[in-house]
C-alpha positions as CSV (number, residue, x, y, z in Angstrom):
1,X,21.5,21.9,125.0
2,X,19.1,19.7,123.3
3,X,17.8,20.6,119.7
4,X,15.1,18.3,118.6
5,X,13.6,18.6,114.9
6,X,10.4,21.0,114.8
7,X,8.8,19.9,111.8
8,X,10.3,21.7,109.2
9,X,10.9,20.0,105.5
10,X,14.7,19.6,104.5
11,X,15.5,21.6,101.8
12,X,17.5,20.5,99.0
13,X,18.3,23.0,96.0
14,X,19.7,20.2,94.1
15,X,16.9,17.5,95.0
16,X,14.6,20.3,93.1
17,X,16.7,20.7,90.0
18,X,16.9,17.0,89.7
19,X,13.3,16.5,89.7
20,X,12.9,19.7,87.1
21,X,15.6,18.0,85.0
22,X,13.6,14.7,85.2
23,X,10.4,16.4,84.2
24,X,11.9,17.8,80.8
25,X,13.2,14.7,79.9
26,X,10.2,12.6,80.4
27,X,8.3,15.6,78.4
28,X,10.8,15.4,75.2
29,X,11.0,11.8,75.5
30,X,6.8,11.7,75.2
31,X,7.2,13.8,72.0
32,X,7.6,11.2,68.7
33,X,8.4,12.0,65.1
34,X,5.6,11.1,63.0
35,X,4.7,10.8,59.5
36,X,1.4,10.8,57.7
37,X,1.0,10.4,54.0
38,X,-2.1,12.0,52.1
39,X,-4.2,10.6,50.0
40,X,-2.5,12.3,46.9
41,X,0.9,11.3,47.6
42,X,-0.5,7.9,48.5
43,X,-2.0,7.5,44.6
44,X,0.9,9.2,42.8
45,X,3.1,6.6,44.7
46,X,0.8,3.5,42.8
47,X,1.4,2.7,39.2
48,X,-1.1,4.5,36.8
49,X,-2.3,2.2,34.0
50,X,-0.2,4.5,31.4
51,X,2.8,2.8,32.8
52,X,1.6,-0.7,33.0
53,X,0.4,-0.3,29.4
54,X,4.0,0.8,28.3
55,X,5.5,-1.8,30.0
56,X,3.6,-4.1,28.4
57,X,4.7,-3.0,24.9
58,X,7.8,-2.2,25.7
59,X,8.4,-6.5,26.6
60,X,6.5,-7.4,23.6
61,X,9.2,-5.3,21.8
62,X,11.9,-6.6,23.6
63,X,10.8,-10.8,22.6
64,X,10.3,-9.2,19.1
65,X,13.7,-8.1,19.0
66,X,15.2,-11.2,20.8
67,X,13.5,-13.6,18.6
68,X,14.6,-11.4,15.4
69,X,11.1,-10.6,14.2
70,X,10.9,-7.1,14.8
71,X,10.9,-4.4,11.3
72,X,11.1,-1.3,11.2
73,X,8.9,0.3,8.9
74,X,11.0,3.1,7.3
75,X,8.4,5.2,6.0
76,X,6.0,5.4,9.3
77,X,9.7,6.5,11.0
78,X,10.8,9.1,8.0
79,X,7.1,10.3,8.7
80,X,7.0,9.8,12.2
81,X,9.8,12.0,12.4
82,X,9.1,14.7,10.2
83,X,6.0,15.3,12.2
84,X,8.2,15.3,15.2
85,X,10.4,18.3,13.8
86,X,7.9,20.0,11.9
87,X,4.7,19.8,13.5
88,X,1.0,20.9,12.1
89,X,0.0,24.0,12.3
C-alpha cells in the first residue's frame, strides 16, 4: 500500500499560535511613549523678567553687604513694616 501526499496543507496548531504571538508583539513594540509640551507649559518653564530683575537686586545687595556698604534705613523698615501689619483701608 502506497500513500502518496494529495495536496493537502500541514497543519500546525502551534505554528498558528506562534505567528499570533509574533503579531502582538511586533504591534506593542510599534506603540512608543511620547511626550509633547504646550506652548503654556513651554513659557512658564522660561524665566519671566520679574525674576531676572530680582536677581539683579538681590546680587547688588549681596556686593553691598560683602563690601560693608549696605544701611539699613530704620525708619523706611519701622514704616515699611507697620504698613505690612496694618494695612490701608
Amino acid at each position: 500500500m502506497k500513500i502518496t501526499n494529495n495536496n493537502i496543507p500541514p497543519v500546525n496548531p502551534y505554528r498558528t499560535n506562534q505567528v499570533k504571538n509574533e503579531q502582538t508583539k511586533n504591534e506593542t513594540a510599534v506603540q512608543k511613549d511620547r511626550l509633547e509640551i504646550s506652548k503654556e507649559a513651554k513659557q512658564l518653564s522660561e524665566p519671566s523678567p520679574i525674576t531676572s530683575q530680582r536677581n539683579e537686586k538681590v546680587s547688588a545687595l549681596k556686593a553691598q553687604i560683602q563690601a560693608g556698604t549696605y544701611k539699613v534705613d530704620a525708619e523706611q523698615l519701622a514704616s515699611d513694616l507697620i504698613g505690612y501689619y496694618q494695612p490701608k483701608q
